[in-house]
C-alpha positions in Angstrom: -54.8 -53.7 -9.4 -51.4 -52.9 -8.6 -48.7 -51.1 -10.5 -45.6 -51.8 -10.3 -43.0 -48.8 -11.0 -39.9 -48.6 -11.8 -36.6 -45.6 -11.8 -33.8 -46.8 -13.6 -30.7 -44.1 -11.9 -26.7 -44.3 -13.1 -26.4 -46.7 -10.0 -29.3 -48.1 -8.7 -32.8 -49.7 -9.9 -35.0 -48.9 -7.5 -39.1 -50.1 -7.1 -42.5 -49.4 -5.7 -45.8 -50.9 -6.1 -49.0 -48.5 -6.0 -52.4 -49.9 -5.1 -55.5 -48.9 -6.8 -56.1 -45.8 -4.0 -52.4 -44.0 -5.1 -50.6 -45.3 -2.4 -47.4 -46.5 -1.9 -47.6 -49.9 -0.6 -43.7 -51.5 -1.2 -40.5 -50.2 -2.4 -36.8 -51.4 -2.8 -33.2 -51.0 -5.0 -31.0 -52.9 -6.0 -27.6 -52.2 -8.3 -27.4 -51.8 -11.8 -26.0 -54.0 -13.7 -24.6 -53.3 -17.2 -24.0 -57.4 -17.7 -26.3 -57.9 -20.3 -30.2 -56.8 -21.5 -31.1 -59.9 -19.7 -30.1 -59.7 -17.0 -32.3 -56.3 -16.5 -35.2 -58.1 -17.3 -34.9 -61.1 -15.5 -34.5 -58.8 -11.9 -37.6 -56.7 -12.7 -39.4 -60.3 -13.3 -38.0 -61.9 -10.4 -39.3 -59.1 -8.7 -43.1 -59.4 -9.9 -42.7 -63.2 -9.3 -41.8 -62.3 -5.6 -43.7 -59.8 -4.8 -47.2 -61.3 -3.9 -48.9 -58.8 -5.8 -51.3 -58.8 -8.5 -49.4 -56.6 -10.9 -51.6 -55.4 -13.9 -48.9 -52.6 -15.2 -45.5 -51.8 -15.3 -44.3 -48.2 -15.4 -40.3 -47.8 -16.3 -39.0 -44.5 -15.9 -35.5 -43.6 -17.4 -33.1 -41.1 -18.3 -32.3 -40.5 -21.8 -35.0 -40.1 -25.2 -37.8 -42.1 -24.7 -40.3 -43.1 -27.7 -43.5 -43.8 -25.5 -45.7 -44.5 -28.6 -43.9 -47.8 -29.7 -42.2 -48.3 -26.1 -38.7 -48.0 -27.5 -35.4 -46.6 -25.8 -34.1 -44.2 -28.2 -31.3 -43.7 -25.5 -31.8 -45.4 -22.1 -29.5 -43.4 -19.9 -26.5 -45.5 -17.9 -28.3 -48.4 -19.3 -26.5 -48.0 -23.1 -27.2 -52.0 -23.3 -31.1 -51.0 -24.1 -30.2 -48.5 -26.2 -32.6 -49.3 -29.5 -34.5 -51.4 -27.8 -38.7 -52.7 -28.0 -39.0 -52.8 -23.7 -42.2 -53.5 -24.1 -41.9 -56.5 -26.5 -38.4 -57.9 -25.1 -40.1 -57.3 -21.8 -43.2 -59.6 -21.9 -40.8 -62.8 -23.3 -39.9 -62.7 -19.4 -43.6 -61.6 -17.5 -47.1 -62.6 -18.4 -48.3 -60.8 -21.7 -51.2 -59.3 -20.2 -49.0 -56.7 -17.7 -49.1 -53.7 -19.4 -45.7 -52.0 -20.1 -45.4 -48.4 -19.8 -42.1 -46.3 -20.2 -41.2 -42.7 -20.3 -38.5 -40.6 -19.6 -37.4 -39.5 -16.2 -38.1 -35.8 -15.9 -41.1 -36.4 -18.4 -42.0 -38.4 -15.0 -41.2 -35.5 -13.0 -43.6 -33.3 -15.3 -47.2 -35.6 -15.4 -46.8 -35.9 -11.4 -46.7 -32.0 -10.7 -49.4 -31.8 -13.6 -51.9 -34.5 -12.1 -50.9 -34.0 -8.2 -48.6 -31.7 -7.8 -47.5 -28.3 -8.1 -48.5 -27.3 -11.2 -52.6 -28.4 -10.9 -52.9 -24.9 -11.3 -51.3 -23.5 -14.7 -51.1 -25.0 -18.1 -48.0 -24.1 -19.1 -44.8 -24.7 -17.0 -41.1 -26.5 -16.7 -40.0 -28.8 -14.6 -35.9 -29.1 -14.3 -34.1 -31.6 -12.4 -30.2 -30.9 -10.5 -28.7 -34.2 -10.0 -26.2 -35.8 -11.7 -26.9 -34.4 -14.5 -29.8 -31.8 -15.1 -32.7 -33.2 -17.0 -36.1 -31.2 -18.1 -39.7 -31.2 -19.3 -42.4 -28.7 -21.2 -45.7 -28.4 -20.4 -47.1 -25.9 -23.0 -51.1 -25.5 -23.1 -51.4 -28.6 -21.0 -49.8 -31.1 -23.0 -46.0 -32.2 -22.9 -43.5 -31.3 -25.2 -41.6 -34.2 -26.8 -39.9 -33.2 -29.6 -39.6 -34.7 -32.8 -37.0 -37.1 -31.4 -38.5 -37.6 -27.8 -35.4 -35.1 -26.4 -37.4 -31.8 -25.4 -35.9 -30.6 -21.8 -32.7 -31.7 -22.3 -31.6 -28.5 -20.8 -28.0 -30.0 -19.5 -26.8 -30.0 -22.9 -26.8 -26.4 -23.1 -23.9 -24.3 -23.4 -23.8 -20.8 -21.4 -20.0 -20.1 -20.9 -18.0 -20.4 -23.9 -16.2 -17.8 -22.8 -14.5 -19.6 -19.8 -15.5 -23.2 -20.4 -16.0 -23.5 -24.2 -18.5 -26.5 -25.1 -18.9 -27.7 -21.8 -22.3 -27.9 -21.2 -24.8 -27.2 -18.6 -24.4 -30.8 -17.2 -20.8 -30.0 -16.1 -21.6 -26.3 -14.8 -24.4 -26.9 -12.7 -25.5 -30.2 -11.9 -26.0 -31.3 -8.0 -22.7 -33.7 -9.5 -20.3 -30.8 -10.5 -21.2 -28.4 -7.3 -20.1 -31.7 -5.4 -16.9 -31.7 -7.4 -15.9 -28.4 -6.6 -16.5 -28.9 -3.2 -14.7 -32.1 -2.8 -11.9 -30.2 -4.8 -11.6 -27.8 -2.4 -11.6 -30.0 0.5 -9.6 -32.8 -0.7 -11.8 -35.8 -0.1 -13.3 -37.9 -2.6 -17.0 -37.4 -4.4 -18.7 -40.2 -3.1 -18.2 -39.2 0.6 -20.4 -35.8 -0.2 -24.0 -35.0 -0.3 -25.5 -31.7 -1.0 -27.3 -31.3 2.2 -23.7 -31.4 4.0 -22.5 -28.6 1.9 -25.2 -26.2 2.5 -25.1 -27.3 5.9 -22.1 -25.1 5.5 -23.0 -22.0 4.0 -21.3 -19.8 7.0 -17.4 -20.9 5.6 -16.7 -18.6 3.0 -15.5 -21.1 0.9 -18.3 -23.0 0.7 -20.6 -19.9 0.1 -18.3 -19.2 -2.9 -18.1 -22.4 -4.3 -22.2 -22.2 -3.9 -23.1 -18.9 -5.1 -20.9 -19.7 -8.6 -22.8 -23.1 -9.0 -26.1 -21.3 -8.3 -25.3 -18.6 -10.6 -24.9 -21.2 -13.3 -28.1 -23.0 -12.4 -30.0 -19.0 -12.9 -28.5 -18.3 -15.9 -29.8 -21.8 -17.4 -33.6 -20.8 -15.4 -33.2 -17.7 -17.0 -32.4 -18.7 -20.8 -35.4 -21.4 -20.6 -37.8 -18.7 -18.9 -36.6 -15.9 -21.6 -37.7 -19.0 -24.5 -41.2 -20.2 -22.8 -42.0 -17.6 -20.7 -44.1 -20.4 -18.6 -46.2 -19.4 -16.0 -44.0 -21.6 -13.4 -40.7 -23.1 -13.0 -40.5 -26.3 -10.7 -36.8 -27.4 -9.2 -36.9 -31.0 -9.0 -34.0 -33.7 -7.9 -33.0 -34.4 -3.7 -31.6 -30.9 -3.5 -34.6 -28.8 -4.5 -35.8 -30.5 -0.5 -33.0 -27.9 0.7 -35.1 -24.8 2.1 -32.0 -22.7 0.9 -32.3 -23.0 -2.4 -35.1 -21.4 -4.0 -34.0 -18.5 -2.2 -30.4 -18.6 -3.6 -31.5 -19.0 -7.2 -34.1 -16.2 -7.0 -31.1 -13.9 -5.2 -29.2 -14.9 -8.1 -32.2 -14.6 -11.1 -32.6 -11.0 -9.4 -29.0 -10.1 -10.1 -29.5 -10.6 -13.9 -30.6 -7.5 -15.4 -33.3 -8.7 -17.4 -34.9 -10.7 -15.0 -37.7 -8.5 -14.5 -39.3 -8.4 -17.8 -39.2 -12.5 -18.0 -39.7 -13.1 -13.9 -41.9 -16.0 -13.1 -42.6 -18.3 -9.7 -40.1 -20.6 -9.1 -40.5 -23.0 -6.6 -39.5 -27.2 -5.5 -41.5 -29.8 -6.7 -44.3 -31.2 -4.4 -43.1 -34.6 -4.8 -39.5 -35.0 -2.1 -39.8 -38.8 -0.8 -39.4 -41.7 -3.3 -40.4 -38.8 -5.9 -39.3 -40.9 -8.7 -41.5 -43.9 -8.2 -44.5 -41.3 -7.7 -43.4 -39.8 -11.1 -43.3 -43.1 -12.9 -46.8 -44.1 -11.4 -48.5 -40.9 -12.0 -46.8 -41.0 -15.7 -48.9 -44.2 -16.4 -51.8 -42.9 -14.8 -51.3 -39.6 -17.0 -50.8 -42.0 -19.9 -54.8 -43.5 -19.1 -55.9 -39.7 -19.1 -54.2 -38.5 -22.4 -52.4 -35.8 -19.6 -49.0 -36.7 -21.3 
């Protein structure tokens, strides 16, 4: 048996296989490319053609609302093409009919894969929330996942916490991984793509930098803080490539403990377990979740 996963991102496709032990045994990427709905599906099939393994599922994980009983992308993230779509039925007109198509939403990914072998093994009710670029979320609430009745629970970037000074702008602008790059590329005068968050804490003794970090991070609080204050979970798991940053939890809990009602909501907030190729481990562990009614 192998399963064959796969993380649609705003750029990039990118692969793994999993044998029947967990492991990773292959992975790739390739670009996206918004040409047509076909042209999607004929790369993930030319892929299982290629591949020389016996794949017996395929788990898709994207961004965006995500109807995992009848397979269908409500909203499929940078791929707007799919938007509406059956995956599962438009799919299998490209692969053999017997591979079993699973899909689910990114961070919902994130979620099952702390749940079943992760950080959260240990409590039943917690929330997983992703800084990239954009910030994405899941609810675990007495150990089952919280979809909402139009498959868009967690999407905690489309809050708004600063009216005040930025009106509607939502939380997506304020304190994604993409908009503390922007500020920092701002203030140095280079463009965004030529900036990665580990470069910028790497520079946490220029004033500058420390400023333009501590106002994103205070951002990023003041969202922990309204979803904490809500759910009151029992843990709060930082997911996406910056939450591999040893800095961070320990900025964010500086900033949670500057907000004067912290204490009466304050709960353990901590990375995710899953760092390397995390999204291909989410997907896989989503399906597996999916066998174990864990989702």
């Amino acid at each position: 048996m192998t399963v064959l996963t796969v993380d649609v991102g705003q750029k990039y496709i990118r692969y793994g296989f999993f044998d029947k032990n967990d492991n990773l045994t292959g992975k790739g990427q390739y670009q996206i490319s918004n040409a047509s709905a076909n042209t999607f599906y004929a790369s993930l099939a030319k892929i299982v053609k290629e591949s020389g393994f016996d794949v017996t599922a395929i788990s898709i994980s994207f961004p965006g609302f995500i109807d995992v009983k009848h397979n269908v992308a409500i909203r499929a993230g940078s791929l707007r093409i799919l938007d509406g779509h059956n995956i599962a039925e438009d799919f299998h007109r490209y692969i053999d009919k017997d591979i079993e198509i699973f899909i689910e939403n990114n961070s919902n990914c994130a979620a099952i894969a702390e749940k079943l072998n992760g950080n959260a093994q240990d409590v039943h009710d917690f929330v997983v929330m992703t800084l990239g670029n954009g910030i994405g979320g899941a609810i675990y609430i007495n150990n089952k996942l919280l979809r909402g009745i139009g498959y868009s629970a967690g999407e905690f970037g489309m809050m708004v916490c600063d009216y005040t000074g930025h009106g509607y702008d939502s939380e997506h602008f304020l304190a994604s991984t993409k908009a503390l790059i922007a500020d920092y590329s701002e203030m140095r005068g280079i463009p965004n793509d030529l900036v990665e968050e580990y470069q910028i804490f790497s520079e946490l003794d220029d004033p500058q930098v420390k400023k333009i970090v501590d106002h994103w991070a205070t951002y990023v609080a003041i969202c922990i803080f309204n979803i904490v204050c809500t759910l009151n979970p029992q843990k709060f798991l930082i997911g996406g490539s910056i939450s591999q940053n040893s800095e961070l939890i320990p900025l964010l809990n500086t900033k949670l403990a500057g907000i004067p009602n912290w204490r009466d909501f304050e709960t353990i907030v901590e990375p995710c377990h899953f760092f390397d190729d995390a999204s291909l481990y989410g997907a896989y562990w989503a399906y597996i979740g999916s066998k174990n009614n864990v989702s």
